[in-house]
N, C-alpha and C positions, 0 to 999 in steps of 0.2 A: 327257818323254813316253816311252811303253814299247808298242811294236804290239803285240801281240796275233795267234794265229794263222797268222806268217806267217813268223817269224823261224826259220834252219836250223837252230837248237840248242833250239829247241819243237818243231818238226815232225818231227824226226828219230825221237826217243822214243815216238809215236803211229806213225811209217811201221814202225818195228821190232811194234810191237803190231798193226798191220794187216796187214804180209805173211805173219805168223804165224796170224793168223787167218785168212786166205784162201791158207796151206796152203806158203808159202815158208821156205826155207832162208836166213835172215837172220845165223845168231848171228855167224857172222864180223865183220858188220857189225858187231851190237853189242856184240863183243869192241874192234874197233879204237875205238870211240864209250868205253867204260868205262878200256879202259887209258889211252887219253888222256888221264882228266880228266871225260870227261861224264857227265853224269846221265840213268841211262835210264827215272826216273821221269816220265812224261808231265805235262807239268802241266795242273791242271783246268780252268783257265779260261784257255786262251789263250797262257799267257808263265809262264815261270820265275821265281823268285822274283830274281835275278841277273843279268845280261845276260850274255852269254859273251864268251870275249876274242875277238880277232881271230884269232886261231890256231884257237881252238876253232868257230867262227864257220867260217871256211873250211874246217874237217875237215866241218863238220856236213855241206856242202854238198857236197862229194864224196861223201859215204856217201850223201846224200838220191840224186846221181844213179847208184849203183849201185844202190840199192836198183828206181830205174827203169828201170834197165835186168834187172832179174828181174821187172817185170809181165807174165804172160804173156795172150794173147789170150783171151779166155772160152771156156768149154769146151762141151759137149754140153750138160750139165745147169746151166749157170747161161750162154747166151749174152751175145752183146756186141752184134750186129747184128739191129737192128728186125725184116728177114725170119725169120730164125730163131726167133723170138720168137713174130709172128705167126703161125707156121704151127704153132703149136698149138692156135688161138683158135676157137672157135666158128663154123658160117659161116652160122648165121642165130639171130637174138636173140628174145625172149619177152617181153622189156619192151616194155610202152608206150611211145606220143611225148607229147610236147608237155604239160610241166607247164605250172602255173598259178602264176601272179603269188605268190600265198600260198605255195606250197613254195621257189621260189627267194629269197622274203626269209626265208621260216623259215632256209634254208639260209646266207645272209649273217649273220642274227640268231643262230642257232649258233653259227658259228663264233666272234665274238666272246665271247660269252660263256663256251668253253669255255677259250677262250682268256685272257680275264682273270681266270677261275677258278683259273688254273692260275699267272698270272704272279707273283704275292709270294712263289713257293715252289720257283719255280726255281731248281736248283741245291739244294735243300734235302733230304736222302735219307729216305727213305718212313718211316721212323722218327725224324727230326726232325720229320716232317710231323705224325707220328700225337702226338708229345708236345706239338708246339703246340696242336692239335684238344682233347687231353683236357686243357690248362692252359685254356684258357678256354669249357671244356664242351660241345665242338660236334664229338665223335668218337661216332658215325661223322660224315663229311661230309656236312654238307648245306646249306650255306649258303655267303656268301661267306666270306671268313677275316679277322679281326678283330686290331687290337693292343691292343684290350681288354679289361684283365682280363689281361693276358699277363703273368704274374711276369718279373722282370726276370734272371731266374738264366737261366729258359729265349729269350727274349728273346735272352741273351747266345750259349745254348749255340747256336740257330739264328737267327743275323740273317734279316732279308727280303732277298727279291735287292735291292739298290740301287737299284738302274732302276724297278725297277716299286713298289715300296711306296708311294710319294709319291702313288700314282693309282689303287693296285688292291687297298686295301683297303676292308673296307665303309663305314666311316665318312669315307672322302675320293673314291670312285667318283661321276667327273661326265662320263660320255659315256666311248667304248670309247677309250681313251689308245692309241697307237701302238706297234705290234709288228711284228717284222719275219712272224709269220705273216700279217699283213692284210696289208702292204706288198705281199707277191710275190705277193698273189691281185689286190689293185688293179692291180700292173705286169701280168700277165697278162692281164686287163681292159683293157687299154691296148694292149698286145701283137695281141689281136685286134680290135680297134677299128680301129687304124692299120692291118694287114697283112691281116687277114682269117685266115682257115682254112689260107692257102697262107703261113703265115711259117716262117721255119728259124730253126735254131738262133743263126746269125751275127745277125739280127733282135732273137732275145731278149738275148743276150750285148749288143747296140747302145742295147737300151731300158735296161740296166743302165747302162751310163756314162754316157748321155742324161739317165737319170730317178731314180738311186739314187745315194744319199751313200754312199762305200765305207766308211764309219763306221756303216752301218748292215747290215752283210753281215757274215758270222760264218765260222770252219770251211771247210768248202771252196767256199762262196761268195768268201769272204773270197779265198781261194787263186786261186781261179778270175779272179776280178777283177785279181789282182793278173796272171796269165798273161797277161790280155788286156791290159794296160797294156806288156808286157812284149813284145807285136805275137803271142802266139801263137790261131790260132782254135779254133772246136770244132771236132772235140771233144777236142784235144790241151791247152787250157784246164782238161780235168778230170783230164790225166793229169801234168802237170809238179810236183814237191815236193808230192803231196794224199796225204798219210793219210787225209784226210775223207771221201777219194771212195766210201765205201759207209755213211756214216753220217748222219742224217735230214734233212738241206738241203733235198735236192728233194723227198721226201716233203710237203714244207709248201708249195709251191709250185702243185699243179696241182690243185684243188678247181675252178677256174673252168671247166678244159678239160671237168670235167664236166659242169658246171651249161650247158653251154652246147651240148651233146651229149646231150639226154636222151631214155633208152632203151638210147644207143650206147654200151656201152663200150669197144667196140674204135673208136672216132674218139676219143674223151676221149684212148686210152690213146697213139694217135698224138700227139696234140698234147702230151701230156701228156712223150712219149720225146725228142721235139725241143728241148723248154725242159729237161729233165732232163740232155741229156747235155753240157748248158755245162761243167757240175760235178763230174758223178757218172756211176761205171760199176756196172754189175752190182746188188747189192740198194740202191744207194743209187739206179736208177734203177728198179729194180723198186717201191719203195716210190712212186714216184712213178706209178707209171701205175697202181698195186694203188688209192691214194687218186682219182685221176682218173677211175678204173672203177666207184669205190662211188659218187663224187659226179653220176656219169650214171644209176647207178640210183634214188639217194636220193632223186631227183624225182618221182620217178613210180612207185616201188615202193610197195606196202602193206605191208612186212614189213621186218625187219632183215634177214632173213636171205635174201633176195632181193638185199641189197645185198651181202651178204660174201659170196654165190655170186656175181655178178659180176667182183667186185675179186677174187677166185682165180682167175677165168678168163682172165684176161688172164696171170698170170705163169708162167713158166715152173713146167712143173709137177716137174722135179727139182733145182727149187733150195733149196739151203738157208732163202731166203725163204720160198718158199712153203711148205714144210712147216713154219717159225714159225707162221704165221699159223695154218695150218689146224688144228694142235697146240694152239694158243691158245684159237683159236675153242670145239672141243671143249672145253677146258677151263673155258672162260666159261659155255656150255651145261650145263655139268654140275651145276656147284654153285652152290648159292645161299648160300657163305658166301667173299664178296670174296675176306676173306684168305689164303682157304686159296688160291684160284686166283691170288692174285700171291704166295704164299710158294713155289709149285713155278716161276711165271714167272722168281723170281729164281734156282731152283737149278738151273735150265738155261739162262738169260741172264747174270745175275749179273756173271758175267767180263765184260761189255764196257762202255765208256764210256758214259755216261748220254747221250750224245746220237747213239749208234748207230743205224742203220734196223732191225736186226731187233729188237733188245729193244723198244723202243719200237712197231714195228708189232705185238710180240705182245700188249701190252698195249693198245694198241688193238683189236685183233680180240675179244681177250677181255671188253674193256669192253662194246662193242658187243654180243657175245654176251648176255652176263651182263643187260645195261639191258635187254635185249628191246627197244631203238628207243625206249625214256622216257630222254628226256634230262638232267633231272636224274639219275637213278640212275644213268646212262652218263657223264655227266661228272663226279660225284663221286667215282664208284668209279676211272675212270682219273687222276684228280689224287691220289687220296691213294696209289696206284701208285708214285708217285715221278717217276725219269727225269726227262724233259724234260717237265715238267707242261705246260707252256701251248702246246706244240705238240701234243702226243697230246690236250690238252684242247680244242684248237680242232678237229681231224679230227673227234673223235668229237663235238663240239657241231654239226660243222658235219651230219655223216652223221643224225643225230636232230634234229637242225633243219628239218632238210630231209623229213626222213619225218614229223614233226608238223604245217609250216606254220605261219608267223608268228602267225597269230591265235590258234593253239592253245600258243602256250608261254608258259609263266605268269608271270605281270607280274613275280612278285622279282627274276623272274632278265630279265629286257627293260627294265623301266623303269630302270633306272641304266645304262644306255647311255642313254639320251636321244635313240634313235633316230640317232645320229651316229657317226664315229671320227676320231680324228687322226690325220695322216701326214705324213711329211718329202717326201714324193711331188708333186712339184709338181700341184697342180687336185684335188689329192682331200685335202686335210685341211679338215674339217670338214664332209663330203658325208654324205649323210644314207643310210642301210641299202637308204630305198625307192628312192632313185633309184638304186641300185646294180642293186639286184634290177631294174628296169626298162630299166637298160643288159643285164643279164645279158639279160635274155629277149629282146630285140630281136636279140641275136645267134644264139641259140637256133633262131629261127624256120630259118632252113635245113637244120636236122638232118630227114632223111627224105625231104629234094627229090632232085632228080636231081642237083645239085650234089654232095651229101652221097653218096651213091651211086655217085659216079664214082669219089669220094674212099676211100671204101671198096673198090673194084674195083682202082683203080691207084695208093693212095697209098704204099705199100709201096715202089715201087722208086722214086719218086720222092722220095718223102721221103730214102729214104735217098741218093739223088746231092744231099740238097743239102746233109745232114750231116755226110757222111764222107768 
């Protein structure tokens, strides 16, 4: 057996590539890590090809805690504390309340689909994608992806992710198969069910050991989980050995906080910072409240771009975040030729791990742009993108799901769900889209009461005493 994600002599390689990106004085570090013997190639998936010895092993783990001891507290322009955050925000909203039963199953029906669109070809880079597409005729994308007809040379050059081929191809698609982007939208569903509107971050961290296989958490999930095994809480669970901690975990996690706040984005983006900072600081929790904020408008918006004005309004607006997105966005709006707008996404992303918050959120913003709110066009164009296909494919199914409504999205892409999904989640594998969407909305109903409003008035310093 070989872990994955968690071991000092994999994570060490990724923390040197992360304090550099977020602007640290590391090389010493990865001097002592290279003369020693290690490798400061990060490995792709998780683990090195090698295990390391015990010497090396114990170096890694010394440098990992020097390395933490140079995180510095967030700054002016990219904060670390909910208040500081908030007090850029809006202080009264233009959205509508109270969507309809149809936009929040459109919204669960999205996301799946974007999501399984995306999963045979994760891990597969945007030009293995496009040679698969054009070997069995179906470039540009528009369909599911197929291993028929797939010459065996190409076949060879790009395998299917492993995990997901067996269930997310068109010819073996029988009901939405299990992903951990559905997972953390059910346990969030759960989250608020049990707790209500008033849960913290120790809550969600509680429904993780309670209700999630630690075999099924990745990255700085993966990391996080292992901190809390380890006795430490949030949000110190996101800062112990995480390189991951600004790359797209929680982004996939808080769709629900929206769907269950619509109108509001600033309560989605609350709940949304609370389950976020188990894991993740700074754009990796910015990501998470930017998707939290589209999915409170997706409901009840008439327009795409109602909802990427939302989801900007919540982030801090001199973050290296938010200027992706909003950079992105323009560049989806501009052109109507895909490629040209993710061949410049790559020459300003490029450099970072395919499973980062901000390449991934640019190409998001851009899909969304670009689809104009049609969701196949939106979710095809962000899957043959690259990255992390079936995370960026489920946000942006879930964002145009939701602004179409269940009835209105086209049987190709609904009917091979079979109205169903499966999960390792105890009480929800095999539950059906609508009764999701009918939990969602039952929780829904408080956004705009006096409850809701209180919450908006003083959730701020509350929330924060019970996270930090």
């Amino acid at each position: 057996m070989r872990l994955t994600w968690v071991q000092p002599e994999d994570l060490l390689p990724h923390e040197i590539a992360a304090s550099r990106d977020e602007g640290r004085d590391v090389d010493a570090i990865a001097e002592k890590w290279s003369a020693a013997g290690g490798d400061l190639t990060a490995p792709v998936s998780g683990a090195s090809a090698t295990p390391a010895s015990p010497r090396l092993r114990a170096l890694a783990t010394r440098l990992l805690d020097e390395a933490d001891a140079l995180l510095a507290a967030g700054s002016t322009e990219e904060p670390e504390e909910l208040a500081d955050v908030r007090s850029t925000w809006p202080a009264t909203w233009s959205l509508p309340a109270g969507p309809a039963y149809d936009r929040v199953h459109g919204a669960w029906l999205g996301r799946a689909v974007g999501c399984l669109l995306g999963k045979p070809v994760e891990k597969i880079p945007r030009h293995g994608i496009r040679e698969i597409l054009t070997a069995t005729g179906r470039w540009p994308l528009r369909d599911w992806f197929t291993a028929q007809g797939l010459p065996a040379d190409v076949a060879a050059r790009w395998p299917w992710n492993r995990r997901s081929a067996p269930t997310s191809l068109a010819e073996n698609i029988h009901g939405m198969p299990e992903d951990d982007d559905l997972n953390f939208a059910l346990l969030a569903l759960r989250v608020l069910e049990t707790h209500g509107r008033d849960f913290t971050s120790a809550d969600v961290a509680q429904a993780w050991l309670d209700w999630l296989p630690g075999g099924r958490v990745f990255t700085a999930e993966r990391v996080a989980y292992r901190n809390l095994l380890l006795g430490l809480a949030p949000p110190a669970t996101a800062r112990r050995h995480n390189p991951f901690r600004e790359w797209i975990g929680a982004q996939i996690r808080t769709d629900v906080y929206g769907w269950v706040n619509p109108g509001r984005p600033d309560l989605a983006a609350e709940l949304a910072w609370r389950d976020a900072t188990v894991s993740h600081v700074r754009a990796g929790v910015y990501g998470a409240i930017w998707v939290a904020a589209m999915a409170a408008a997706a409901t009840v918006a008439s327009e795409v771009d109602e909802v990427l004005d939302a989801g900007e309004s919540v982030l801090p607006p001199g973050s290296r975040f938010a200027a992706t997105v909003r950079e992105a966005r323009a560049l989806g709006a501009r052109h109507d030729d895909w490629e040209t707008v993710v061949d410049e996404l790559y020459a300003r992303h490029g450099h970072l791990h395919w499973v980062h918050a901000r390449n991934n959120a640019a190409l998001v913003a851009a899909a969304l742009a670009y689809g104009r709110g049609e969701l196949e066009r939106s979710i095809c164009a962000v899957v043959s993108g690259g990255w992390d296909t079936d995370s960026t494919g489920a946000t942006v199914g879930a964002v145009t799901g939701a602004l179409t409504g269940a009835s209105a999205l086209p049987a190709r892409w609904v009917a091979p769900l079979r109205g169903r999904l499966a999960s390792s989640i105890a009480g929800f594998d095999g539950i059906g889209f609508d009764e999701l969407a009918r939990r969602t909305l039952a929780l829904a109903h408080p956004a705009g009461t006096d409850a809701a409003a209180r919450e908006s008035r003083g959730g701020v310093a509350a929330t924060q005493g019970r996270t930090t």
